[in-house]
C-alpha positions in Angstrom: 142.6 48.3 5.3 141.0 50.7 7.4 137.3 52.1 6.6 137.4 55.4 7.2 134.0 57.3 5.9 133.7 61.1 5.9 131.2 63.1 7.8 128.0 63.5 5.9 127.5 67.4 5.8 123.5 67.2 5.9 123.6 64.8 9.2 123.2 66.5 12.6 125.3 65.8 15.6 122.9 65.7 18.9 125.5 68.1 21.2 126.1 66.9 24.6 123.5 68.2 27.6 124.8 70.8 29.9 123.5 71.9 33.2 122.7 75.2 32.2 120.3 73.5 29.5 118.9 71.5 31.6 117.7 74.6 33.7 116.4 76.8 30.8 114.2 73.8 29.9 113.0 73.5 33.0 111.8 77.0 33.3 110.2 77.0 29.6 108.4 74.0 30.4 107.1 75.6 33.4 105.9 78.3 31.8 103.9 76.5 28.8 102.2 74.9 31.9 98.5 76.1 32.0 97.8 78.1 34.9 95.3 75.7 36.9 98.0 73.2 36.9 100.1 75.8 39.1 101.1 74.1 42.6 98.8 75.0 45.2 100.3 77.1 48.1 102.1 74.9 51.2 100.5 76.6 54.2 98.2 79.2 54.5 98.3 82.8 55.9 99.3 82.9 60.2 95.4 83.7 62.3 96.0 85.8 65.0 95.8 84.5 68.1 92.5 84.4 69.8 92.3 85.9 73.4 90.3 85.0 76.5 89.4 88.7 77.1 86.9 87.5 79.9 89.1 86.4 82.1 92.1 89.7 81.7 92.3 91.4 85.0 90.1 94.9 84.4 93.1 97.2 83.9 93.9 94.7 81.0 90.6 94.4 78.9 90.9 94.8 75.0 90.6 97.7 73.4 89.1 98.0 69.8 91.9 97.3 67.4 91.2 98.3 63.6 92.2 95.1 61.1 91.6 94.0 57.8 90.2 91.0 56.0 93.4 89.3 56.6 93.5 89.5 60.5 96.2 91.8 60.0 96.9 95.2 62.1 96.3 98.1 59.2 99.0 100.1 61.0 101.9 97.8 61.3 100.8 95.0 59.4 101.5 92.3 61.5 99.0 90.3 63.0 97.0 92.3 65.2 96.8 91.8 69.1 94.5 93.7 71.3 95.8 96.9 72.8 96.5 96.4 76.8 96.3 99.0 79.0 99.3 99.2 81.6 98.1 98.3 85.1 97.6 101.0 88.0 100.3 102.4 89.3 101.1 101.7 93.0 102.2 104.9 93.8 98.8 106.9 93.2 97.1 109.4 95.7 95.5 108.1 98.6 92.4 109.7 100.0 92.4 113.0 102.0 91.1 111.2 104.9 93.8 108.2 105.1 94.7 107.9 108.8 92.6 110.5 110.2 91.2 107.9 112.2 94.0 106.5 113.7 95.6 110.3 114.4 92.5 111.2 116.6 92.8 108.2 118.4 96.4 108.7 119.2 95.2 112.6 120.5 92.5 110.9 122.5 94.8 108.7 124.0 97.4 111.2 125.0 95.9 114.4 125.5 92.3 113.3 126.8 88.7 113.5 125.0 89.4 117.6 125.5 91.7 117.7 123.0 88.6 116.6 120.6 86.2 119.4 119.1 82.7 117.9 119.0 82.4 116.8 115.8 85.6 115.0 116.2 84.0 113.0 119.0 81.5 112.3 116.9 83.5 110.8 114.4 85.3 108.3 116.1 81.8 107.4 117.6 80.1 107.0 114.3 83.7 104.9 112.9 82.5 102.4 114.6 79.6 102.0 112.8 81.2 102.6 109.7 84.3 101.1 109.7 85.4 102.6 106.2 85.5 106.3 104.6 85.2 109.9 105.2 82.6 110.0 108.4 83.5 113.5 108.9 81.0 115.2 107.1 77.9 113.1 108.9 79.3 114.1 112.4 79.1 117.7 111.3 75.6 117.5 109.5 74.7 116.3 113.0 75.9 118.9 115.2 74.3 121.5 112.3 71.1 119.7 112.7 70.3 119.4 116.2 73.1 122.3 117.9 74.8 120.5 120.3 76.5 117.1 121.2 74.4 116.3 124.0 71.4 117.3 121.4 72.9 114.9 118.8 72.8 112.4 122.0 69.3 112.6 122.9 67.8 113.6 119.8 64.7 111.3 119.1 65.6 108.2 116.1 63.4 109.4 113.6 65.3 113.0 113.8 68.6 111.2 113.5 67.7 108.8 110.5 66.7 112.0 108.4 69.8 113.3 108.2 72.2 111.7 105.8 74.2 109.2 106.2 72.5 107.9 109.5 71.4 104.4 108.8 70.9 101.5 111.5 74.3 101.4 112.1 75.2 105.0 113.3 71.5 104.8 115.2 72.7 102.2 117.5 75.7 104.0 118.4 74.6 106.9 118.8 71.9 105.5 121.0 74.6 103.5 122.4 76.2 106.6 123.6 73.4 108.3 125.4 72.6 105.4 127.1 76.1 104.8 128.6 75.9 108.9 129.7 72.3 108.4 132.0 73.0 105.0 133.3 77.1 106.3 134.5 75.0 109.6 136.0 72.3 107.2 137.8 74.7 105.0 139.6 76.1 108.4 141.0 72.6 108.7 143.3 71.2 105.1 143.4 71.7 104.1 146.7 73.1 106.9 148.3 71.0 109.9 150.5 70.0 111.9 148.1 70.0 114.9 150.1 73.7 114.8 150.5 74.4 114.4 146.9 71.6 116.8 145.5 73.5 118.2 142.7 74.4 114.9 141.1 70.4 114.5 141.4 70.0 117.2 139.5 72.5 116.6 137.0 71.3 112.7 136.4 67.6 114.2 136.0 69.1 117.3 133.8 71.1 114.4 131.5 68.0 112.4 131.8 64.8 114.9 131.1 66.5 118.1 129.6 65.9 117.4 126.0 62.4 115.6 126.1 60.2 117.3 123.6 57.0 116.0 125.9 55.8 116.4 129.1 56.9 113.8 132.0 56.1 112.4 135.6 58.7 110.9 137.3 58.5 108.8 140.9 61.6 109.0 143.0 61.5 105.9 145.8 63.6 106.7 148.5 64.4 104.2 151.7 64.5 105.4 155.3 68.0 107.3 154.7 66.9 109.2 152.0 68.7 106.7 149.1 67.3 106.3 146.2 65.9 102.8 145.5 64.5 103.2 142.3 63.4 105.9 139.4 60.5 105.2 137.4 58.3 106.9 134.5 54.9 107.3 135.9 53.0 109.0 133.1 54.3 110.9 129.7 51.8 113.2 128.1 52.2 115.8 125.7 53.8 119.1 124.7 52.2 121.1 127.9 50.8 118.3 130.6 51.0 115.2 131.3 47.6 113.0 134.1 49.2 111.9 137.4 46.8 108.9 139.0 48.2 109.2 142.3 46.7 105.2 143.0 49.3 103.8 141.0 51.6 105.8 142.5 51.3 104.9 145.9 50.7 101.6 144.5 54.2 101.2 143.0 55.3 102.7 146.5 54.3 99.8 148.9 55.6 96.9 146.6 59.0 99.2 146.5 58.7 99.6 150.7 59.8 102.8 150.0 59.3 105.3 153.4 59.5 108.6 151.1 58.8 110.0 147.5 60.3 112.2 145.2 58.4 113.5 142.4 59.5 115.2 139.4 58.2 117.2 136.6 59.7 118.8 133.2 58.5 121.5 131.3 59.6 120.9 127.6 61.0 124.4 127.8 64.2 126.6 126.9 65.6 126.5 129.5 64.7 123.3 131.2 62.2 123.6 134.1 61.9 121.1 136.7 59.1 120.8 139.4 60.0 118.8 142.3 57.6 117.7 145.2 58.9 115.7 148.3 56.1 113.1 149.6 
């Protein structure tokens, strides 16, 4: 015979554990946990990146970029990175005087030296001591300082190195220059009867004497037919006279063998005056 009992009405049946029960008691438990047993945080906060700003190109150094505590651009809030400038166009002006150069050399070449004005001359003269930048404004102060081009030539170095822009450089050249001009005139009377090329004399002792600021005494040497064997500076003096010591003249005659003399005097005057005596 079967035993069959009844439920007892004041005994509790444990109900079976759903997955929905599960969860709720997950969450309650977690939140009866005290609060310093809370799980720390996995990874911290992203640093921003740290830039070499030393070695950035100069059209790319940092600008100052406003952040806050948290490395963090205030603007955008992301993390901040240094402001870079775009680089120079390639396309930007170039300089008034870009190919200047090169132009007057081309009129030179085709059209001769008078297609130059002075101060143009100049400039492709001083380039060459310069071999960059605006040089017209130099050759201009030049010919404003001292008049002329063949003043600019001859002009003493001290006078040239005050005006600006003259250094060592543009000296030599200029220098240069006036030493190519007296030395071409000299070979047109150096051996050659001077009597039957007189005005190219004149012109060499023009080139040579005409902008002297002092007094000078010049030997001529000539050979039986009247060429010239040799100029020399006997004596310089001053503003208005200059000694003669006619030993040293004759002197410098006999170890020349020259037959005749030529000798020549300036006067540091406007216009240039020139004393000539035949010996």
């Amino acid at each position: 015979m079967t035993d069959r009992r009844r439920p007892d009405p004041n005994q509790t049946t444990a109900a079976p554990v759903t997955g929905f029960a599960r969860a709720a008691d997950m969450i309650a438990r977690a939140a009866a946990r005290p609060a310093e047993e809370a799980p720390q945080a996995v990874s911290a906060a992203p640093q921003p990146p740290v830039l070499d700003v030393e070695s950035m190109p100069w059209w790319q150094e940092a600008g100052p970029v406003r952040t806050s505590a948290t490395g963090l651009d205030e603007a955008s809030g992301r993390v901040a990175r240094p402001a870079l400038p775009e680089a120079p166009e390639s396309g930007t002006a170039k300089p008034h005087y870009h190919g200047h150069r090169q132009r007057l050399r081309d009129r030179l070449l085709e059209r001769g030296a008078d297609a130059l004005a002075d101060y143009e001359l100049l400039e492709l003269l001083i380039a060459a001591a310069i071999p960059r930048g605006d040089v017209k404004p130099i050759a201009k102060r030049l010919l404003q300082t001292f008049g002329s081009l063949g003043d600019v030539l001859h002009a003493e170095p001290a006078r040239l190195k005050a005006v600006d822009g003259v250094g060592p450089a543009v000296l030599a050249q200029i220098k240069l220059a006036e030493g190519l001009k007296i030395r071409s005139m000299r070979e047109e009377v150096i051996n050659r009867p001077l009597f039957a090329s007189w005005q190219a004399l004149m012109d060499y002792l023009m080139a040579d004497l005409g902008h002297l600021r002092v007094e000078q005494f010049r030997v001529l040497f000539l050979d039986r037919k009247n060429r010239l064997i040799a100029d020399e500076i006997q004596q310089q003096g001053t503003v208005d006279h200059t000694p003669v010591y006619a030993r040293e003249v004759m002197k410098r005659a006999l170890e020349h063998a020259a037959s005749s003399l030529i000798l020549v005097h300036n006067h540091p005057t406007w216009p240039l005056k020139l004393t000539f005596d035949h010996a």
